[in-house]
Structures are given as structure tokens and as C-alpha cells.
C-alpha positions, -999 to 999 in steps of 0.1 A, spaced: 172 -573 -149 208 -586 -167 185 -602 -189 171 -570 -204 201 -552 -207 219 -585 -223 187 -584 -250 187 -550 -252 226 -553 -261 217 -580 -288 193 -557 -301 212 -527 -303 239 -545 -318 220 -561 -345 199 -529 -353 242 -513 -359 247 -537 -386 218 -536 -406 222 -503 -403 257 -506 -415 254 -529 -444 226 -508 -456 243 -483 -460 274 -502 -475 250 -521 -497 231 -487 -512 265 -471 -513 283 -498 -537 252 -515 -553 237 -495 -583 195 -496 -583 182 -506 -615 150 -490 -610 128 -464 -590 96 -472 -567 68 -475 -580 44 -456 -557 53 -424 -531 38 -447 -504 66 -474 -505 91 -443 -507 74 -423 -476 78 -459 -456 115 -465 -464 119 -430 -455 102 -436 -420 117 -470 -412 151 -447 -421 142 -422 -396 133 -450 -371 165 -468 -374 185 -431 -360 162 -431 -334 162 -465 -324 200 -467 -325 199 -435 -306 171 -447 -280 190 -479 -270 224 -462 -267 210 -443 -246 197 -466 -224 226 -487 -230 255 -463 -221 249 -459 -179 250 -498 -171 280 -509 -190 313 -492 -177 346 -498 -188 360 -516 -221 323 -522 -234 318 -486 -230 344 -480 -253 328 -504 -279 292 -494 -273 304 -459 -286 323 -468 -317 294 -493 -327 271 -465 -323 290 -438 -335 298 -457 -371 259 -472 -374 247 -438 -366 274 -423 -391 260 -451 -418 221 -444 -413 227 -404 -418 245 -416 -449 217 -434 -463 194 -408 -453 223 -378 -473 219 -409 -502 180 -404 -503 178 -363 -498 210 -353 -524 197 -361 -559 162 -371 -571 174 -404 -584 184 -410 -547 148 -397 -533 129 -425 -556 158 -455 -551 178 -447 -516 211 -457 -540 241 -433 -549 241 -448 -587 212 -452 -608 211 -469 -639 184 -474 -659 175 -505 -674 202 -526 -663 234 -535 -655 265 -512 -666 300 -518 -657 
């Protein structure tokens, strides 16, 4: 049974930094260029949405059988991943640029500094 929760830690806390340094890495790094197909946007979109819910599914299941100190971190790991993958999904909803790339800055054609 420690076993399960000790994976199911790993897990959660590898599923909080990708969520984290996606959101860094869309944040800072301009896209270049749009999707090619809805499809490939509909998917990122849903692999987005899966993300808050996985985060929010293994905190959840987390929270109860740690107590104490790693409470503490649990909470702050999840409260800045979950914080990070509603920013990506703000980046993809607030401009069309954002809808077709999941970036803040688009530009065009290549680099710009």
C-alpha cells in the first residue's frame, strides 16, 4: 500500500512540472507558427484539460495520507502547477493567435528580437 502512494507521489509530482514548465515555456517562448489542422488543436486542448484534472485527481487522493510538513508541500506544488495549467489554458482562450499556437507571442515567419 506505501508503494502506491510513494508512485502516486512521483507521479503527481512529475505531472506539477511539466505542467509548470509548460506553462513557463509557452509563456516566454514566441510560436513561429499555427497548427495545421483543428484536430491537433482540439487534442492539445484536451490533454490541457486532462492535466487540471489529473493534478486535481491525485491531490486529492494525495492530501489524507500525508500529514504534516509534506502536507504543506503537497499544497504549494499543487496550488502553483494548477495556477500554471489555468495559465496555459487563459494563453489558449484570450486571443486567436493563442487558440491556434497555445503561446502568448506569435510571430510570423520567424525569429524577432
Amino acid at each position: 500500500m506505501e508503494a502506491t502512494a510513494t508512485n502516486i507521489k512521483r507521479l503527481f509530482y512529475l505531472v506539477s512540472i511539466y505542467a509548470i514548465l509548460m506553462f513557463l515555456w509557452r509563456f516566454l517562448v514566441p510560436a513561429y507558427e499555427e497548427s495545421d489542422t483543428d484536430t491537433l488543436i482540439y487534442l492539445n486542448i484536451l490533454l490541457e484539460l486532462a492535466q487540471v484534472a489529473s493534478l486535481i485527481i491525485l491531490f486529492s487522493y494525495l492530501r489524507p495520507r500525508y500529514g504534516g510538513d509534506s502536507t504543506a508541500m503537497l499544497t504549494t506544488v499543487f496550488l502553483i502547477a494548477l495556477a500554471a495549467s489555468i495559465g496555459i489554458l487563459v494563453m489558449r482562450f484570450s486571443t486567436t493567435h493563442g487558440w491556434y499556437t497555445g503561446h502568448r507571442l506569435y510571430y510570423p515567419g520567424g525569429n524577432r528580437s
